[in-house]
C-alpha positions as CSV (number, residue, x, y, z in Angstrom):
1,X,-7.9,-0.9,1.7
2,X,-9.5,2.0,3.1
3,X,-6.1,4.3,2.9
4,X,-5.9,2.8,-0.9
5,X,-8.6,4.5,-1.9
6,X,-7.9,7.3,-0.2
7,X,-4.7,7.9,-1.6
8,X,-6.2,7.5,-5.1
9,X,-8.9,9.9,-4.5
10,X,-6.9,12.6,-2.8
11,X,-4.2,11.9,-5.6
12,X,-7.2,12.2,-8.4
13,X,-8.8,15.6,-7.0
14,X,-5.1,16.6,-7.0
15,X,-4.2,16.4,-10.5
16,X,-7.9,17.4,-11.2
17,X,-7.4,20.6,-9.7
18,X,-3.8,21.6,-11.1
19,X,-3.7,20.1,-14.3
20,X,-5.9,21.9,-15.9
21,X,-4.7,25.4,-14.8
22,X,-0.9,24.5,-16.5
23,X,-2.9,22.9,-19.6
24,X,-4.7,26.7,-20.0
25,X,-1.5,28.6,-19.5
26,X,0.2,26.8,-21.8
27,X,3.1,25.5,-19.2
28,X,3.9,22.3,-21.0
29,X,7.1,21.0,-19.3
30,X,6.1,22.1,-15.7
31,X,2.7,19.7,-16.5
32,X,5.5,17.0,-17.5
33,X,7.2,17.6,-14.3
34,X,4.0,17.8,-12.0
35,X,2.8,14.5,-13.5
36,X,5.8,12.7,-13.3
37,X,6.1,14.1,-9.8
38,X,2.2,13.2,-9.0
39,X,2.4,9.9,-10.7
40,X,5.7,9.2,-8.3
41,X,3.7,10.2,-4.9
42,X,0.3,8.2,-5.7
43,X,2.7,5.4,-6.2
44,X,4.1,5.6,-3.0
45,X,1.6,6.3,-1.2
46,X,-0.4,3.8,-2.5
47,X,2.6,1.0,-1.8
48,X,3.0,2.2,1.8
49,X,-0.7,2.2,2.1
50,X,-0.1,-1.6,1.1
51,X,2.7,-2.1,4.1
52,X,4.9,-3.2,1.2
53,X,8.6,-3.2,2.2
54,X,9.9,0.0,0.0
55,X,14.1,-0.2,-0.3
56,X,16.0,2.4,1.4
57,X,17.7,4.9,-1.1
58,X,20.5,5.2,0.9
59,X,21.5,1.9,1.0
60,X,22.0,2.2,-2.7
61,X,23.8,5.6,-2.1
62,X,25.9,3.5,0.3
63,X,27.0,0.9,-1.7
64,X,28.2,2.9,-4.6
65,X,30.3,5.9,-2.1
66,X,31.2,2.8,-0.1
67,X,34.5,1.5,-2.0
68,X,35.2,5.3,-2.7
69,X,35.2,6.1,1.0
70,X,37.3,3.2,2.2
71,X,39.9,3.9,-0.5
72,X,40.1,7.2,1.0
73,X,40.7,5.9,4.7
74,X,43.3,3.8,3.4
75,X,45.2,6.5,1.8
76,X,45.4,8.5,5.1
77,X,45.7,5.5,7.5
């Protein structure tokens, strides 16, 4: 619980901080991109603070070159 608060309150005094520098220069997409960005990392960090069982990108990553690869071994077997 502890690191779940943690992880909200360094993510909070994050976006505090930078926000409002991009909102003043007018930077409109990189604010897009940092929140989207920030909103991704305080999730994660708040579901590993959790010990919940994250899936593995390259599993996915796996399973789609997968058939692609093997077709290729079988052409040069």
């Amino acid at each position: 619980m502890w690191m779940t608060i943690f992880y909200s309150v360094a993510s909070v005094s994050i976006a505090i901080a930078e926000a409002p520098k991009l909102w003043k220069e007018r930077k409109k997409k990189e604010l897009w991109i940092f929140a989207a960005i920030w909103a991704g990392g305080a999730l994660l960090g708040i579901t590993a603070s959790q010990h919940v069982l994250l899936p593995n990108p390259l599993d996915g990553i796996a399973v789609v070159i997968g058939p692609f690869a093997q077709a290729l071994y079988s052409m040069f077997d």
